[in-house]
C-alpha angles and dihedrals in degrees: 000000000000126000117265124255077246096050095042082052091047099046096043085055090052088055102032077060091067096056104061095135099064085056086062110121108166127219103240092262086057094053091049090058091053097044088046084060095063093055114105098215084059131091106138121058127179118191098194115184143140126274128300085357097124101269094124101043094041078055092049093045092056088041083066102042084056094053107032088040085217093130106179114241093257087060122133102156131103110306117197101200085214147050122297142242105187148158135230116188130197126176088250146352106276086049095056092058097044105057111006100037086035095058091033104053110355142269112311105285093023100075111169092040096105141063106307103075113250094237086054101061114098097172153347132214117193109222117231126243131090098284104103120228098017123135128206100196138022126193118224120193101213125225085242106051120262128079130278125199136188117176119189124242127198117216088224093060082077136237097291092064087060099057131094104033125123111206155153107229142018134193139200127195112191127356111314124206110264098250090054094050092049092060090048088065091042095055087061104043090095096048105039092245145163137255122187141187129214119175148105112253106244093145091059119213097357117158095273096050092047089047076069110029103036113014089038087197117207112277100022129108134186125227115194133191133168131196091262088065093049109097103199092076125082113221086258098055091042093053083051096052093064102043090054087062109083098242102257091070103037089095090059100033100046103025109023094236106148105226098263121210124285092358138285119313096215115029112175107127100262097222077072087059085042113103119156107240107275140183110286119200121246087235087065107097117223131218131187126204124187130191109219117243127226117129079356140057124277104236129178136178135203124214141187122215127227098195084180101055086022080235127163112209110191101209101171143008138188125203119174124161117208103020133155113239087244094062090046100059094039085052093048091045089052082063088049135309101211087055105117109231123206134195144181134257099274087071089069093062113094127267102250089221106050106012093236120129101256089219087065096045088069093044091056084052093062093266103144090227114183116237103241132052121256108279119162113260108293117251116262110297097004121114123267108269100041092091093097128229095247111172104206090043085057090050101052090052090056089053103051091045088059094044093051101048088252105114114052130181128203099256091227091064087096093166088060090052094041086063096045095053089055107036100113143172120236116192087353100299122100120258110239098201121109097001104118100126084044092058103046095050083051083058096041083058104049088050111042098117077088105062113124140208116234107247123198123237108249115228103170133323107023118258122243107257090234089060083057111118120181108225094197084075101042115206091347089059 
């Protein structure tokens, strides 16, 4: 006798439970994580966001691709053509079971549930100890033949525990101690192999997170998400989330931002900087900034002026580390070449390499670069260019215009908010690490009595000002 519809249903669900990992579809952040991964010049990945946003389970999904070998076809993260040995760590024990074994393999007494897929598992070995249903070692049988491991470590278990491996990934969830990361990235040297992060930073700049966000070590990258970037909340549960989180906490917990020495150094809620791009009239003048690159990024930024509501509208950034000059101006003239672009005074010192100033060597690649450094607006009757470069005074400005609703940024420009979140003060002074967007925009303000109108070139009969489109802005001009 056949089975029953019930039955057929039931039966389809149970297995449909085993296969968790083909139902993955990752949030853009998450996708980001994976894709850094395939990058040569990358071995240490942390994926820092706030609380119950995906950080673990995107970790635990790419766990199982590295040890089953089934990659999905939108895949452009690390691949090991092999099978796996690899390390997941947790702070205990408990912890351990209930987020990465449960991810990983399934609730207790579901085993198979999670993200290794059930027809994968070869075995399973129950660690000892006095925490009930938690396993040491799993057995993957890889697409490929050939058996994969990953075994779970506690950091409480010590240092010791975590020599003598060789693997091929390692994986942290939630901030390790430093020793014990230290031996993570130790355990992959041989192979090539990769270590990554997942947490929210509750400790704030503790040696691991500085060994990202300040050191910026060779070989590490930083993934960011916030709450806002997580899809499976609607706007009002967002808004009572955080205001569930005492308020100390609220920047960690809902944003991933690691509580940064002596306090922010800009703190208006940054859904109030937020605006979706929008059509910008071809009467508003423009104006570019770039922060010069040299053991840092070069960075630039591009704003529309709104002379009316003395507004500044952010509307596009660029941020690469590493560039040749070439790429960054033909990068800055796809934006618009006719943008004036203006820099600070470090642009005037020399290149160490070919003696030019560096300032000038834009301007001979078709930057329209503007004459003079960056200074603030002269005081009345005084020349241009006496108005001094003062940094907290710019800084005080860019406050006040925030503050106030009059500087706004394109809320898909994520590398710009990923450096506000983080620009922090430390003893009082600013400090000046990872803070290239926020530079440049700094420049863009204290000089935006420069800030110019497109105006078309004017072959014949003049055009009527309402058939006037601003290139610079596309479709949207």
């Amino acid at each position: 006798m056949g089975l029953t519809v019930e039955e057929q249903i039931k039966a389809i669900e149970e297995s449909l439970k085993g296969r968790a990992l083909d139902f993955y579809k990752p949030y853009p952040k998450q996708r980001d994580f994976h894709r850094a991964g395939g990058r040569e010049n990358v071995k240490e990945r942390l994926f820092m966001a706030g609380n119950q946003l995906g950080k673990t389970l995107c970790a635990s999904r790419e766990v199982a691709y590295h040890l089953t070998g089934e990659y999905p076809s939108w895949w452009d993260g690390r691949i090991f053509p092999m099978a796996t040995a690899c390390w997941a760590g947790s702070p205990t024990g408990q912890t351990a079971r209930d987020t990465v074994q449960r991810l990983l393999l399934g609730r207790p007494g579901e085993i198979g549930t999670g993200a290794i897929p059930r027809h994968r598992i070869i075995d399973t070995k129950k660690a000892a100890g006095n925490v009930p249903d938690l396993y040491e070692t799993i057995w993957v049988k890889h697409k490929l033949g050939g058996t994969s491991t990953i075994t779970i470590k506690t950091y409480d278990q010590g240092r010791i525990r975590w020599q003598g491996e060789t693997l091929h990934a390692v994986w942290f969830d939630e901030e390790p101690p430093a020793d014990i990361y230290s031996e993570g990235v130790t355990r992959v040297n041989a192979t090539n192999g990769i270590v990554f992060l997942t947490f929210t930073p509750l400790l704030g700049m503790s040696s691991v997170v500085m060994r990202f966000l300040k050191e910026r070590a060779a070989g590490t990258h930083v993934t960011t998400m916030t709450i806002d970037e997580a899809g499976h909340y609607t706007e009002e549960q967002r808004q009572r989330i955080i205001a569930m989180y005492p308020e100390h906490e609220r920047q960690a917990r809902a944003y991933g931002v690691p509580m940064m020495g002596s306090g922010r150094v800009f703190t208006t809620d940054e859904k109030l900087i937020m605006e979706q791009q929008t059509p910008m009239p071809a009467f508003w003048p423009k104006l570019a900034a770039i922060d010069i690159g040299y053991n840092h990024p070069t960075a630039c930024v591009w704003g529309a002026w709104d002379r009316d509501t003395d507004t500044v509208h952010i509307y596009d950034c660029y941020r690469v580390a590493k560039g040749l000059i070439t790429t960054h101006a033909a990068a800055i003239r796809a934006r618009g070449p006719w943008i004036p672009v203006v820099w600070p005074h470090d642009a005037e010192q020399h290149d160490k390499k070919s003696g030019d100033i560096v300032a000038k060597q834009y301007r001979d690649l078709g930057v329209n670069m503007h004459k003079e450094k960056a200074t603030h607006a002269p005081e009345r009757g005084k020349l241009e260019g006496t108005g001094g470069i003062g940094f907290e005074a710019g800084i005080m400005d860019m406050d006040r215009r925030l503050s106030e609703g009059r500087l706004k940024v394109a809320r898909h420009l994520s590398d710009w908010f990923e450096e506000y979140r983080m620009y922090h003060r430390d003893n009082g002074l600013v400090v000046k690490e990872a803070d290239d967007l926020m530079s440049a925009t700094r420049i863009l303000l204290m000089m935006l009595r420069h800030a110019k109108c497109f105006q078309p070139v004017r072959k014949s009969a003049p055009v009527p000002a309402f058939r006037v489109v601003d290139p610079s802005m596309g479709a949207l001009g």
